[in-house]
Every structure is written in C-alpha cells, then in structure tokens.
C-alpha positions in Angstrom: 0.0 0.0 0.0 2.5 2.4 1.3 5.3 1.4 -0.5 3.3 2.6 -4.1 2.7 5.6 -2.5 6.9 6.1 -1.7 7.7 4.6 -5.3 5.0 7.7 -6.6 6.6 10.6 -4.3 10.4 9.5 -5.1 9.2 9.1 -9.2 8.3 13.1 -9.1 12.1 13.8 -8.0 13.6 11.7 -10.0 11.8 13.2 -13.1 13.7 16.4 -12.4 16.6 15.1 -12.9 16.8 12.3 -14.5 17.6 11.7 -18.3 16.3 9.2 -20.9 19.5 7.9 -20.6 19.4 6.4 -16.6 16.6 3.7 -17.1 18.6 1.1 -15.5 19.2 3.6 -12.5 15.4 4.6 -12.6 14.5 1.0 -11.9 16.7 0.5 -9.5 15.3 3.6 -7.2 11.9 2.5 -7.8 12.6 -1.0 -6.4 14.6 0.3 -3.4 12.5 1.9 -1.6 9.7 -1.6 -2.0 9.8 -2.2 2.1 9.9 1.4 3.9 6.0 2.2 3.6 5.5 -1.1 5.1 8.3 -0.3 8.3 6.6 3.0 8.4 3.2 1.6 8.5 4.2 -1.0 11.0 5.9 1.8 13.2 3.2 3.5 13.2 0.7 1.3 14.9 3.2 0.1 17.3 3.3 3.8 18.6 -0.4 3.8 18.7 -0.5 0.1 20.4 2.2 1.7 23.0 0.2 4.4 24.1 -2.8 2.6 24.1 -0.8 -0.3 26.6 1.4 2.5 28.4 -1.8 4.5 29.6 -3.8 1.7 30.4 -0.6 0.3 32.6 0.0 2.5 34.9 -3.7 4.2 34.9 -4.4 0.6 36.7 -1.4 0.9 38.8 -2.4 4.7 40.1 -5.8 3.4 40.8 -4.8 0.7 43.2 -2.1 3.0 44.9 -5.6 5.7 45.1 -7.0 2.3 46.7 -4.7 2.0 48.9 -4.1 5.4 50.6 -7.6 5.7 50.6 -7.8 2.6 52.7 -5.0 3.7 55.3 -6.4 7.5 55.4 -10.0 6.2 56.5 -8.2 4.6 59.8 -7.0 7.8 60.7 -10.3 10.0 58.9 -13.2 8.4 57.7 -14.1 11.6 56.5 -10.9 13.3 55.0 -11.1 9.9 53.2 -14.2 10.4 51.2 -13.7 13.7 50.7 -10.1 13.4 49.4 -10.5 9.8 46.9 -14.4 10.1 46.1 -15.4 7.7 43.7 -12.1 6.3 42.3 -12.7 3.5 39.9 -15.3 6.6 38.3 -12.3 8.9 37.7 -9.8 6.3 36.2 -12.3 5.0 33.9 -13.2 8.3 32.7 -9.4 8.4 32.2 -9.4 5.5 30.3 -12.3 6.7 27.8 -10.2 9.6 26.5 -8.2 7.0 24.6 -11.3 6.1 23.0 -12.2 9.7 22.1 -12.4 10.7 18.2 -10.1 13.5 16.6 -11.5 17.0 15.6 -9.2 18.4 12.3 -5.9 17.0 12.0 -4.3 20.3 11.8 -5.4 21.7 14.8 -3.8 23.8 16.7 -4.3 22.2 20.4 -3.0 19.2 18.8 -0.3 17.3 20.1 2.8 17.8 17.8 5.0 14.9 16.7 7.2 16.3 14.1 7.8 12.7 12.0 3.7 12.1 12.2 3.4 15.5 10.7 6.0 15.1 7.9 5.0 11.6 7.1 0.6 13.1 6.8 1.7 16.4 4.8 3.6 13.9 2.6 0.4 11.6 1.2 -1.8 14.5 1.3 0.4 16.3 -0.9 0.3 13.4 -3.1 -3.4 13.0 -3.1 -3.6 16.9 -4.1 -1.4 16.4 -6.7 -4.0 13.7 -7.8 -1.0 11.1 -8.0 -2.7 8.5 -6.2 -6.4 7.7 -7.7 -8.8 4.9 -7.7 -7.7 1.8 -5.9 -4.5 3.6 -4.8 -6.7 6.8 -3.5 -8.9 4.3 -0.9 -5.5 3.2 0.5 -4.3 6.3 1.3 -7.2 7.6 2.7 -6.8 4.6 5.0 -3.3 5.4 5.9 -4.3 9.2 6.8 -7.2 7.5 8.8 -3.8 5.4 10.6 -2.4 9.0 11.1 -5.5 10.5 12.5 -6.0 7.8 14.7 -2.1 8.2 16.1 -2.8 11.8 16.5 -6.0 10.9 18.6 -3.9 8.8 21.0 -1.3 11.3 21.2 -3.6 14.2 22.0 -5.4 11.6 25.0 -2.0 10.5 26.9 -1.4 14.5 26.7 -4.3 14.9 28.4 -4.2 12.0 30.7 -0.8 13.3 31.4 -2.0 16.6 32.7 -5.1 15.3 34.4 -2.7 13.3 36.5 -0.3 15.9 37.4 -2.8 18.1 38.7 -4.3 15.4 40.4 -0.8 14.5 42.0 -0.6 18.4 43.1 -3.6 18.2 44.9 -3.2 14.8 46.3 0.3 16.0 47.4 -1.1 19.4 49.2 -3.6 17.6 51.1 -1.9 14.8 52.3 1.1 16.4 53.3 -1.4 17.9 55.8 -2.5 14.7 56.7 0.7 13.7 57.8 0.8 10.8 54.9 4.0 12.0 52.7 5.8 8.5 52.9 2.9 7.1 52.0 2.1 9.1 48.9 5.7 8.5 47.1 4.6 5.5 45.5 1.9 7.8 43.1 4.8 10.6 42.7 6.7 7.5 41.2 3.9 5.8 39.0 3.3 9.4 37.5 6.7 10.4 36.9 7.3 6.8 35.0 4.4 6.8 33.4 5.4 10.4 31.5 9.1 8.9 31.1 7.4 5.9 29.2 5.4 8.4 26.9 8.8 9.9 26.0 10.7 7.1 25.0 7.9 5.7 23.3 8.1 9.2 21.4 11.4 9.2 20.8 11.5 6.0 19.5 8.7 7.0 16.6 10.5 10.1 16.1 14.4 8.5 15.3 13.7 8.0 11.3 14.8 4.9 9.9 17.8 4.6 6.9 15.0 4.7 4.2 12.4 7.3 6.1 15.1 9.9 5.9 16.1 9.2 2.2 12.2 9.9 1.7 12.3 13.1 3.0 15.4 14.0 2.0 14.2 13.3 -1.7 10.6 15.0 -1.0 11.9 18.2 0.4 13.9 19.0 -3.3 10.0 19.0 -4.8 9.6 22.9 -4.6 5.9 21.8 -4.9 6.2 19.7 -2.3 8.4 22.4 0.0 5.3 25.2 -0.9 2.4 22.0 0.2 4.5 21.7 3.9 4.9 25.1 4.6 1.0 26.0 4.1 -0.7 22.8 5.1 1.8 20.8 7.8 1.0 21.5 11.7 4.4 23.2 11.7 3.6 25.4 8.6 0.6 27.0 10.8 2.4 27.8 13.6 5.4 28.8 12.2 6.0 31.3 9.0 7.8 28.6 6.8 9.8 29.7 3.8 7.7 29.4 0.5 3.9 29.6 2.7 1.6 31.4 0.0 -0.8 33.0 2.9 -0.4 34.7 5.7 -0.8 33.2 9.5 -3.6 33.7 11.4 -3.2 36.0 14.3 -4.2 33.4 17.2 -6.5 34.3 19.9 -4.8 35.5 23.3 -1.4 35.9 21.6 0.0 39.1 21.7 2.0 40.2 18.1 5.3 41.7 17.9 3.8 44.8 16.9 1.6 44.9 19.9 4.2 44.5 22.5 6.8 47.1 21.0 4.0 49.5 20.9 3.2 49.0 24.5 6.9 49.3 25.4 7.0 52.0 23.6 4.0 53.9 25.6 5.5 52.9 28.4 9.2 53.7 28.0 9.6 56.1 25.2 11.3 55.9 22.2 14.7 57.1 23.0 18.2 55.1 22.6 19.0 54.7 26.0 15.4 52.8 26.1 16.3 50.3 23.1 19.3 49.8 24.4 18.3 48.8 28.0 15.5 46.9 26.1 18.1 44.6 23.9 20.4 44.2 27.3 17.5 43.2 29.0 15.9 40.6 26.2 20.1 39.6 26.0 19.9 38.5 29.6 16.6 36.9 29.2 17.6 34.6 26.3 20.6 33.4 28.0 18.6 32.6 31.2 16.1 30.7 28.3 19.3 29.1 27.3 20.3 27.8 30.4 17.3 26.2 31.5 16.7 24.8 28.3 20.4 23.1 28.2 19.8 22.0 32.0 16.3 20.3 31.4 18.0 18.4 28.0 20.8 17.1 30.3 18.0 15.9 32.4 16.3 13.8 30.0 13.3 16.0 30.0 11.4 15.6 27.2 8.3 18.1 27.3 7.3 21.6 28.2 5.9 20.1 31.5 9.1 18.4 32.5 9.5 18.7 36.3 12.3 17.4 38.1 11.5 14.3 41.0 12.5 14.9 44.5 13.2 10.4 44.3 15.9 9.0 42.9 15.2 7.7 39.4 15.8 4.7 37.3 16.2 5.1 33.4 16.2 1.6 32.9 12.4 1.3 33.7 10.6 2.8 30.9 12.9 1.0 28.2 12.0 -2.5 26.8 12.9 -5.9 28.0 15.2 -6.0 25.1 17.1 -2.8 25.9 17.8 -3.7 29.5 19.4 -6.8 28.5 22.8 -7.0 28.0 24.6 -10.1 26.3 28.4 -10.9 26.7 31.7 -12.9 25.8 34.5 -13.5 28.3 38.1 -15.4 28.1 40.3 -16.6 30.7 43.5 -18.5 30.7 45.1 -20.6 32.4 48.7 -20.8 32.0 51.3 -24.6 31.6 54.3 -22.5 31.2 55.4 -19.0 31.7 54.1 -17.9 28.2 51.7 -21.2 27.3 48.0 -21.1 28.0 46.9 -24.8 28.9 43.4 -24.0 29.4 41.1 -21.3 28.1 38.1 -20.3 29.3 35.6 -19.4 26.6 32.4 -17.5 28.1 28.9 -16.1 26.9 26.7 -14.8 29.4 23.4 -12.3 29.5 22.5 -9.5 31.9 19.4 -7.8 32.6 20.0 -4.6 34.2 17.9 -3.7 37.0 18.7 -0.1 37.4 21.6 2.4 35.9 24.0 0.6 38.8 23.0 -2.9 38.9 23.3 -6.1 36.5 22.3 -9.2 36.9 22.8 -12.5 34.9 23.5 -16.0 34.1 26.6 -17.5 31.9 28.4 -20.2 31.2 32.1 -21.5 29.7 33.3 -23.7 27.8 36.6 -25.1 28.8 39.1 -25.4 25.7 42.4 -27.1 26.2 45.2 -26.1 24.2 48.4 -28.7 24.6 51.1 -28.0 27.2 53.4 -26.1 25.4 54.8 -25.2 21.8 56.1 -28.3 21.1 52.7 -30.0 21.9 49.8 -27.8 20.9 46.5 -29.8 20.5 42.7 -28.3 20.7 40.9 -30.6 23.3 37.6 -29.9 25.5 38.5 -30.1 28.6 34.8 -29.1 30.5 32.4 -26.8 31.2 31.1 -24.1 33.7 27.8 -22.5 34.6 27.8 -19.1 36.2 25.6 -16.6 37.9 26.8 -12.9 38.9 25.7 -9.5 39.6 27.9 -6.1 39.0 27.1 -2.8 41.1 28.7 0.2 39.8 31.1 2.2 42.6 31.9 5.0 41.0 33.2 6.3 37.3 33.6 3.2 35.3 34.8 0.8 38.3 32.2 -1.9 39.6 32.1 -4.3 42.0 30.3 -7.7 41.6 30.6 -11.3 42.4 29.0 -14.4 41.9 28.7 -18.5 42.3 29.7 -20.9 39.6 29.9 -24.6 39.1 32.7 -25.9 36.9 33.2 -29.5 35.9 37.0 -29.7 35.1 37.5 -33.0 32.9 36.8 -33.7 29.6 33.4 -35.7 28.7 31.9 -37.7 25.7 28.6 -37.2 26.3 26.0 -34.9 28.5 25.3 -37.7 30.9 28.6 -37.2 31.9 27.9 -34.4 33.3 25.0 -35.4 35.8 27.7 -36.5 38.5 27.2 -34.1 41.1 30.3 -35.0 42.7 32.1 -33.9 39.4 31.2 -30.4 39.6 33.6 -27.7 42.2 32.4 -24.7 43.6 34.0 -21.0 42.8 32.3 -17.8 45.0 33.6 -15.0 43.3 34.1 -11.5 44.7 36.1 -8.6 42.9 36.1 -5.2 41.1 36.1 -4.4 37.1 36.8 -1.6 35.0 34.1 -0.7 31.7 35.4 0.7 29.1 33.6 1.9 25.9 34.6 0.0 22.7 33.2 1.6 19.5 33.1 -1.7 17.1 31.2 -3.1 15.0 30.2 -4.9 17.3 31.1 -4.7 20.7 30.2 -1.5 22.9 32.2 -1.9 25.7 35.5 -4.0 27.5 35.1 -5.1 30.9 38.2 -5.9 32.4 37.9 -8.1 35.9 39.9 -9.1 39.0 38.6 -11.5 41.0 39.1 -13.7 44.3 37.6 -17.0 44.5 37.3 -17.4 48.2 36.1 -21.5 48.0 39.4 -22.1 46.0 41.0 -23.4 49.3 38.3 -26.2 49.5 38.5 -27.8 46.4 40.6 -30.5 45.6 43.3 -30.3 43.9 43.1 -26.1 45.3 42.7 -24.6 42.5 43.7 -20.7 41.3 42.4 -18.4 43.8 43.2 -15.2 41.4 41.3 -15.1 38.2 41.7 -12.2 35.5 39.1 -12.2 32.9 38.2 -9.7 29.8 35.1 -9.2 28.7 32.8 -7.9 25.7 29.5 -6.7 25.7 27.4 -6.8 22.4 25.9 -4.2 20.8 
C-alpha cells in the first residue's frame, strides 16, 4: 500500500533530474525503496499500540495506589477519606475513555505535535492533491491518513491523561502532606513520573527515522511543490512562518504580536536610545537565562514543556524494553602450563538484565578449551564446562564491583550424561572489582576488564587458582 505511495513521491524527484539515458538507474530507485511504507506503516501502529498499553498500565497501577491510601487514610479520617479519593474506579475510567475519544481536524492547533507524524501526513496528502494517487490507490491512502488521525488521537489523549494526573498529584500532594501521609504518597509521585518517562521514549522511538524514512524526505523536500504543500498545510507550517507559505498566518487568539508589544513598550518607555538599548540588554539576559534552562532540562532527559524534576531517585532503565535492559556478553580466561603457554582457556557467553543504571544481573556459562602443554605439543581438546551466575554494582566512574557463584566440571566428557555427577562439579564464590570501558566496534560496545578472588578455591581438591583475570565484551 505504502510502498506505491513512496515509489510515486520519489518518481516526481527523479523526473527532475533524471535523463532518458538512466533507465537502469530509474529502476533501480523505484525498487529500493519496495519495504519502507511497510516499516513505516508498522511503526506506526506500534506507537499507537504503545500508548494505548502505556496509559492503560499504569492508569491501573495509580488506581490501586488511590485504593490503597484511601484505605489507610479512612483509619485515621473516615471523612478526609471520602472527601479526598471520592469515587475512584469513576475517575480512572473516565481516564481511560479519552483513549477512546475521536479526533476533531488534524491540523489543529491544540493538537499534540509529533514532528515525524506530521512530515510523514503532509507527505500523502500532498500526493493525493497532486492527484498522484487515484482509484484503488486513493482508498489506501485515505486509510493510511485515517492510521495517522487515529495516532494523532492517541497522542492528544495521553497528553491529556498526562495533565489530568499531574494536577491530580498536586492536589493529592497538598492535602496529604497535611495529613501527615507523605511516605505514603511516594509511590503515586513514582507511578506518575514513570508513566510520562514511558510516553517519552515511546516518542522518541517514533521520532528517530529509519535509513530509508530519511532518504524519503530528504528526496521530498527538493520538490519545490512539495516544499510550498509543507509550509501552508503541515502543523508546523501553521504555527510557524515557513519559507515558501503562500498565505499569511492567522493572528491566534490570546497571543499578543510583535507589533503589539513594542508598541506598548513603547508607551510605556519612550522611544529614546537609552530605552532600546536597555530593552536589547534586557531581552540579551533573558535569552541566555532561556538558554540555560533549556540546556539544563535536556541534560535531564526532559522531554516536554511540562518536564518537572522528582525529589526520588530515578531509574532510566524502567521505561525501556525488555530487550534494551538486557545485556549479552563474551568472556576469556586462561590458564597458563608454562610461563608464556596457555593450557586452558576459558571461553564465556553470558546475559544481563540490568535492574537499574547501577545494577546487573545475569546467568553465563564457559566452555573449557584445552590447548596442549606447550609449543612443542599444541592440540585443541575440551576439557569441560562451567555454569555461572553474577551481579555487578557500579562504585563509581567506570569501576564496579560484583561477584558471583559458579559450578565448573574440570574434565573432559563424551557425552552430556557425563555431566549429571554431582560429585564432578567444584564450587567458585567470586568476589572482585572491574573496570568498563567503551569500545566503539562493529560490534562490541564496551571491554570489561575483571579481577577476582575466588574465596572456596582453598576447599577444592586439587586447590585450584584463587586469582582469576578475565576480559570481557559486551554486544551491541
């Protein structure tokens, strides 16, 4: 569906400038570009299904933590109680319905703006103007703005459930901190903050344009026709005076103009030098304190006009996806027959799931590769196996700490039944400190370097190495 609809919009900038002469080349563009509508499409309506599961989430989570101060307040005041919580389930459904709520005109101004939606709707209703899409191919893209309109509607609703909330927190927060119930109220603070965290890096995910998205605008934008279309009909060509708009903007209700406000400075302050140039110190100072903030909330994450900064300490790593908070590994260690041989090496995978910016835990395991005991008798045997658990706090910098408990069964073996001798196995507890290092590869993204004690090594039999040194790479 989508991907005629690229093929169509990349066709009228190739016409430009492309001769008789670059069939082959023409072909070859017009076959590229065969999966992006269909990635864009499908991005799309994960977005939409995020929201939509986001908001529905942790409404359900603030509605049993309302539950459940409103059951330890009525011990203390009946009363206060009722008067405070009211008729929850009522207000969280209501909540709930403004997901369900239909769109008024797409270019609104009290819409929700979402710079890639907006680029990616001003695109196909360009075409459609153009009347390059008809019939059959018309119906489709009338479908895919309905997709748009629909995203639109959803972003619009977690904006307002977003604000609903946060004045609802407010409130909540005044009146039980008079109520003595402060403690008590942290766990809403959290579920609020989170829940505008996961907004944002569902956001940002939508917004970071694929390879083939940003060749399609890239392409689009060097249609003057198509530049003129943006700048008159987009969401940011109405609020914004876009190079190439045809018609003037609207002046917008409440809004003082430029013209307005120098005239009332001017009736105010006069029109002398010494005026203007107090004025332009004055509006100097006040851009740079603009500046500031803005450069402090960015470093914060923020992500939003309504950003506010939580009196709890945070965790990044709860918002992201089970996929980004895991974290899969190689590791090697040797051990050595000679001063310069290795005999054995240790040959490790393992995978992580971090629990917070400071904490990763995980399982592994090693396979245990023998190589010969010395120059003059090199030979690759297997010489057994390991499995592994361990968990890394971060100190400080790029140092860590961690530890952990492994079994390792230390002779070679023919066959997995081998292994189900208990008696085989020896114990390591692990205890020691690493150093992370980024590693910009292809594909690794970081070296972990690690110094450990194993404090069992004096209980097994033969003793074995109580020292270990092992590098590590993370994956990308």
């Amino acid at each position: 569906m989508m991907n005629r609809i690229l093929i169509l919009l990349i066709f009228l900038t190739i016409t430009e400038t492309a001769s008789s002469q670059e069939g082959d080349k023409l072909d070859k563009m017009l076959q590229f570009p065969t999966k992006a509508f269909a990635r864009i499409e499908e991005k799309t309506e994960a977005f939409d299904n995020n929201i939509t599961k986001a908001s529905e989430k942790y409404l359900e989570k603030l509605r049993k933590q309302e539950q459940k101060l409103y059951r330890k307040l009525y011990k203390k005041d009946s009363t206060a109680a009722k008067q405070l919580f009211g008729n929850i389930d009522s207000k969280y459904s209501e909540l709930k319905q403004e997901l369900n709520k239909p769109l008024g005109t797409f270019n609104s101004l009290s819409n929700q703006y979402n710079g890639h939606l907006d680029s990616l709707n001003t695109s196909i209703n360009f075409l459609r103007q153009q009347g390059v899409v008809s019939g059959i191919n018309n119906n489709i893209s009338q479908g895919t703005l309905e997709k748009f309109s629909a995203l639109q509607g959803k972003l619009n609703a977690s904006d307002r459930i977003k604000k609903a909330l946060q004045q609802r927190k407010k409130m909540l927060q005044e009146r039980l901190q008079q109520l003595g119930f402060v403690k008590e109220f942290q766990q809403f603070k959290k579920q609020v903050y989170y829940y505008q965290q996961q907004l944002a890096e569902y956001k940002s995910l939508f917004e970071n344009p694929a390879k083939l998205e940003k060749q399609l605008m890239q392409w689009a934008m060097k249609i003057p026709a198509f530049q003129e279309f943006f700048a008159n009909h987009s969401q940011l060509g109405n609020l914004f005076s876009l190079p190439g708009r045809s018609t003037s903007l609207a002046a917008i209700a409440g809004l003082q103009t430029r013209a307005s406000v120098q005239q009332e400075l001017v009736s105010r302050f006069g029109a002398g030098p010494d005026v203007q140039q107090l004025l332009q110190q004055g509006m100097g100072e006040a851009q740079g304190m603009l500046n500031d903030i803005k450069n402090r909330m960015q470093a914060m994450g923020s992500s939003g006009s309504d950003a506010e900064l939580p009196d709890f300490k945070t965790n990044t790593q709860k918002t992201k996806s089970l996929f980004k908070r895991i974290e899969l590994g190689t590791n090697f260690q040797s051990q050595r027959a000679t001063s310069y041989f290795p005999h054995i090496t240790d040959l490790g995978l393992s995978i992580g799931y971090r629990l917070n910016d400071k904490s990763v835990i995980g399982i592994g395991s090693s396979y245990k590769l023998g190589l010969g005991r010395g120059w003059n008798n090199i030979r690759v045997t297997g010489e057994g196996v390991s499995l592994r658990t361990f968990i890394d706090l971060k100190i400080k910098g790029s140092f860590w700490v961690g530890g952990g408990y492994e079994q390792h069964y230390r002779s070679a073996f023919n066959s997995v039944a081998a292994l189900r001798d208990k008696n085989a196995w020896q114990q390591s507890g692990l205890i020691g400190i690493s150093k992370v290092v980024s590693l910009k590869t292809k594909f690794f993204k970081k070296t972990k370097v690690q110094l450990l004690w194993d404090f069992l090594s004096g209980q097994q039999e033969p003793v074995t190495q109580p020292l270990q040194f092992r590098i590590g790479y993370n994956f990308k």
